[in-house]
C-alpha positions as YAML, in Angstrom:
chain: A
units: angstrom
residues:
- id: 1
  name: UNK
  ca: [89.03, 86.85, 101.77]
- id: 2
  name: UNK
  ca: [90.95, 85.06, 99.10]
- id: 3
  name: UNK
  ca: [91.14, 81.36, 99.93]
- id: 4
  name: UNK
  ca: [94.78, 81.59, 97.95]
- id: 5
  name: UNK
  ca: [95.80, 83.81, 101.21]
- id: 6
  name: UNK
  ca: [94.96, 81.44, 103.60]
- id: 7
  name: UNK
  ca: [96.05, 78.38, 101.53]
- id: 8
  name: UNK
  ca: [99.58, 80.20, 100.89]
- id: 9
  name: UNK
  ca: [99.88, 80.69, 104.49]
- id: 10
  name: UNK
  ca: [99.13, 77.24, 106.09]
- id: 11
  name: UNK
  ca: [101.61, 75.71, 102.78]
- id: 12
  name: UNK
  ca: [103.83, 77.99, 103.99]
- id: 13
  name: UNK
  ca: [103.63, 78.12, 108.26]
- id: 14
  name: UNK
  ca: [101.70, 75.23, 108.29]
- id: 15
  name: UNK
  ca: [100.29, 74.03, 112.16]
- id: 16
  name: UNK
  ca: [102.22, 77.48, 113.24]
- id: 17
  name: UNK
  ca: [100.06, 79.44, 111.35]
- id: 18
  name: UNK
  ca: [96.82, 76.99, 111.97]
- id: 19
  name: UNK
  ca: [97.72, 77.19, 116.11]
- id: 20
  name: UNK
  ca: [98.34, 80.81, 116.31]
- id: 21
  name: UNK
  ca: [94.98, 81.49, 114.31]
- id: 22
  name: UNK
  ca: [92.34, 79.13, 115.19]
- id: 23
  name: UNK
  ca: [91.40, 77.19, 117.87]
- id: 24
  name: UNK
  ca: [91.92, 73.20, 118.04]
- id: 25
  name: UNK
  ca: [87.89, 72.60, 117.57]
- id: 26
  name: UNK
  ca: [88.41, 75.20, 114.25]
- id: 27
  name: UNK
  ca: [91.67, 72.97, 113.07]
- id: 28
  name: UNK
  ca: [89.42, 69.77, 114.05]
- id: 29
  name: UNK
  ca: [86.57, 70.83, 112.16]
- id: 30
  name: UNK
  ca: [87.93, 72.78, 109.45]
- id: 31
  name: UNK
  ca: [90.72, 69.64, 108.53]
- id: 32
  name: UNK
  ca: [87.36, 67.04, 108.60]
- id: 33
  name: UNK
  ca: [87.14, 67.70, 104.72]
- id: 34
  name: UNK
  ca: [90.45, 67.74, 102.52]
- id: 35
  name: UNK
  ca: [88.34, 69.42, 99.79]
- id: 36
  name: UNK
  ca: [86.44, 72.12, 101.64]
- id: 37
  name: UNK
  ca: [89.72, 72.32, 103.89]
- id: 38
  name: UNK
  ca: [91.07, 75.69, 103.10]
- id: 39
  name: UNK
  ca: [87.56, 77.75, 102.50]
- id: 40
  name: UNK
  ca: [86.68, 76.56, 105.42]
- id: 41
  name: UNK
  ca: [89.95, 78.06, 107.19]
- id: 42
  name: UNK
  ca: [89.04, 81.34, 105.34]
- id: 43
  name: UNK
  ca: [85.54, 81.66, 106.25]
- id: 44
  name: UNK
  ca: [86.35, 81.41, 109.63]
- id: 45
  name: UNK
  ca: [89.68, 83.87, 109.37]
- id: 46
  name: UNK
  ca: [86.62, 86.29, 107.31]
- id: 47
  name: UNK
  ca: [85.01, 85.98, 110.53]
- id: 48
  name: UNK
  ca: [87.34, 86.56, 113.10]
- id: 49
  name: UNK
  ca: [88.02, 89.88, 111.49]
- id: 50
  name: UNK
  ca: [84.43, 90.86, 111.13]
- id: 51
  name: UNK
  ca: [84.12, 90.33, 114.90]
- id: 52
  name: UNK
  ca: [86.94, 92.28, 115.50]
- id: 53
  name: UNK
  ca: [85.58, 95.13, 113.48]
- id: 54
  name: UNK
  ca: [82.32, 94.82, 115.55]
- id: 55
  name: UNK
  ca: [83.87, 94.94, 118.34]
- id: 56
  name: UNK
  ca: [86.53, 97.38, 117.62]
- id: 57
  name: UNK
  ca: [89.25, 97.20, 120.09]
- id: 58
  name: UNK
  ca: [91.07, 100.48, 120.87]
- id: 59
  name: UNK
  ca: [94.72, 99.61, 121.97]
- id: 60
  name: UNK
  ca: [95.36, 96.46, 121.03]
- id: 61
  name: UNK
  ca: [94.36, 93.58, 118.65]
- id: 62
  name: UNK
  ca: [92.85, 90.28, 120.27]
- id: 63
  name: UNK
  ca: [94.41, 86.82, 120.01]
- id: 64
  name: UNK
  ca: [92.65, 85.61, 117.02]
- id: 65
  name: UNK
  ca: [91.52, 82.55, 118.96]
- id: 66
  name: UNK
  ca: [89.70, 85.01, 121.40]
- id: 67
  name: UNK
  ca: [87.29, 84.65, 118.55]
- id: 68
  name: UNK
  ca: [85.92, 81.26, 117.62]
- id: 69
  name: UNK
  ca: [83.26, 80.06, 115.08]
- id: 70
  name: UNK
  ca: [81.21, 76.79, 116.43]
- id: 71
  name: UNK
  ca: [79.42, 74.68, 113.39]
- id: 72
  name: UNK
  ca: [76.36, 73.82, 114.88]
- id: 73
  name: UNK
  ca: [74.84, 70.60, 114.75]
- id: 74
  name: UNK
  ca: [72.12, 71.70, 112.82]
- id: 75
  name: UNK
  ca: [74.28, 73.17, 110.28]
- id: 76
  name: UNK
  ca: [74.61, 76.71, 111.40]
- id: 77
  name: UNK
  ca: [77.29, 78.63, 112.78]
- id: 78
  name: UNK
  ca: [77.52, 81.16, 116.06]
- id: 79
  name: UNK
  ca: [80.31, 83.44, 117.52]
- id: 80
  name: UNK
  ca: [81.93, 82.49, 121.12]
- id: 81
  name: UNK
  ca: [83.78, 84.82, 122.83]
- id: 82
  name: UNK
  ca: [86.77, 83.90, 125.38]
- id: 83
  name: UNK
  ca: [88.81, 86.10, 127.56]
- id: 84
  name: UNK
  ca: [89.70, 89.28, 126.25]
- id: 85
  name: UNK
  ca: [87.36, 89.58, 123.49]
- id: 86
  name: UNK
  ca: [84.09, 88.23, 125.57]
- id: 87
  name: UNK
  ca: [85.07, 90.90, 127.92]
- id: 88
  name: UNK
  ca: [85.53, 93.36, 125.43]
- id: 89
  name: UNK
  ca: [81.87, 92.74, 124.07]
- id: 90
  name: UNK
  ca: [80.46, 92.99, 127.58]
- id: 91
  name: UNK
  ca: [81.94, 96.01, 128.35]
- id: 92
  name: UNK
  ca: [80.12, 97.36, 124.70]
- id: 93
  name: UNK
  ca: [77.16, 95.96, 125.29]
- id: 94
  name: UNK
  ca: [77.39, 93.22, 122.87]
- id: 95
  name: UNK
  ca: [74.94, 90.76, 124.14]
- id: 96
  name: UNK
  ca: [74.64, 88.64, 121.10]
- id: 97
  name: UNK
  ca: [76.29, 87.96, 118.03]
- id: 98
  name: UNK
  ca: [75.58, 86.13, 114.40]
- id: 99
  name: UNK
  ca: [77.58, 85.41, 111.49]
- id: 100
  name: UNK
  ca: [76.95, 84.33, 107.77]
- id: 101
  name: UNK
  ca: [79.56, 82.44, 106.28]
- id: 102
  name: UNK
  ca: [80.07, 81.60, 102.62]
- id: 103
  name: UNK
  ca: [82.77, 80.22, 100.57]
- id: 104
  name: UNK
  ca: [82.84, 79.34, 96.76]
- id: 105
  name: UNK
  ca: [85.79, 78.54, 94.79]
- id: 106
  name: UNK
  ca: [88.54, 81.22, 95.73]
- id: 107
  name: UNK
  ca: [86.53, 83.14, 97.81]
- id: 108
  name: UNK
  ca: [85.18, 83.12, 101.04]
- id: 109
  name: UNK
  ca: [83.34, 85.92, 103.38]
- id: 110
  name: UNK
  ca: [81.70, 86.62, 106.66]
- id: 111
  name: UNK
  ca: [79.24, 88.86, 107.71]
- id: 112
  name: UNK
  ca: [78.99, 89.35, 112.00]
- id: 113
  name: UNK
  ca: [76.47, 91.60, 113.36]
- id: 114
  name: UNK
  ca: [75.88, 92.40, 117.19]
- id: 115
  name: UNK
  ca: [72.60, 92.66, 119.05]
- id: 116
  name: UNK
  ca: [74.11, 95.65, 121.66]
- id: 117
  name: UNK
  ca: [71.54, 96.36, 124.68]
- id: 118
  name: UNK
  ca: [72.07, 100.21, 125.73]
- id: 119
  name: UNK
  ca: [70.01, 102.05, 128.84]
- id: 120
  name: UNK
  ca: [67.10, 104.08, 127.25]
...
């Protein structure tokens, strides 16, 4: 993800765009730093769409704040779920998931994995 995209986007929607994208702890978090601001934002819009491509919804796309990063107090970051999406994971089998993020000067990327528990 360019952070260019996401910068562009929030100059040009502004709290539209930030509202309809992530949730308020994302904004809240993400908004903490004015210099990490926007590779923050597009670490976390990386990760929304890795989720979605784990979870792969068939008929429609998710609300984007379905899909929420937490930062961690201890530094890390995890996946939650709400509505729609967690219900999409259950019904997969998605019983747990973890992210990477990384951002460095323009760019910015996520990695999700699931942990999906199937019937032998």
């Amino acid at each position: 993800m360019h952070v260019g995209t996401v910068r562009d986007s929030i100059d040009q929607f502004g709290s539209r765009y930030l509202e309809r994208v992530f949730t308020a702890a994302e904004i809240e978090y993400c908004q903490r730093s004015d210099g990490e601001m926007h590779r923050r934002f597009a670490a976390r819009f990386a990760a929304k769409e890795a989720t979605l491509k784990v979870l792969r919804p068939d008929q429609h796309w998710l609300d984007w704040r379905t899909i929420e990063v937490i930062k961690m107090p201890g530094g890390w970051c995890e996946m939650r779920l709400h509505g729609p999406a967690e219900a999409l994971a259950r019904r997969a089998g998605v019983v747990a998931l973890s992210v990477s993020l990384s951002h460095e000067k323009s760019y910015a990327l996520a990695m999700v994995s699931a942990i999906i528990h199937q019937d032998v």
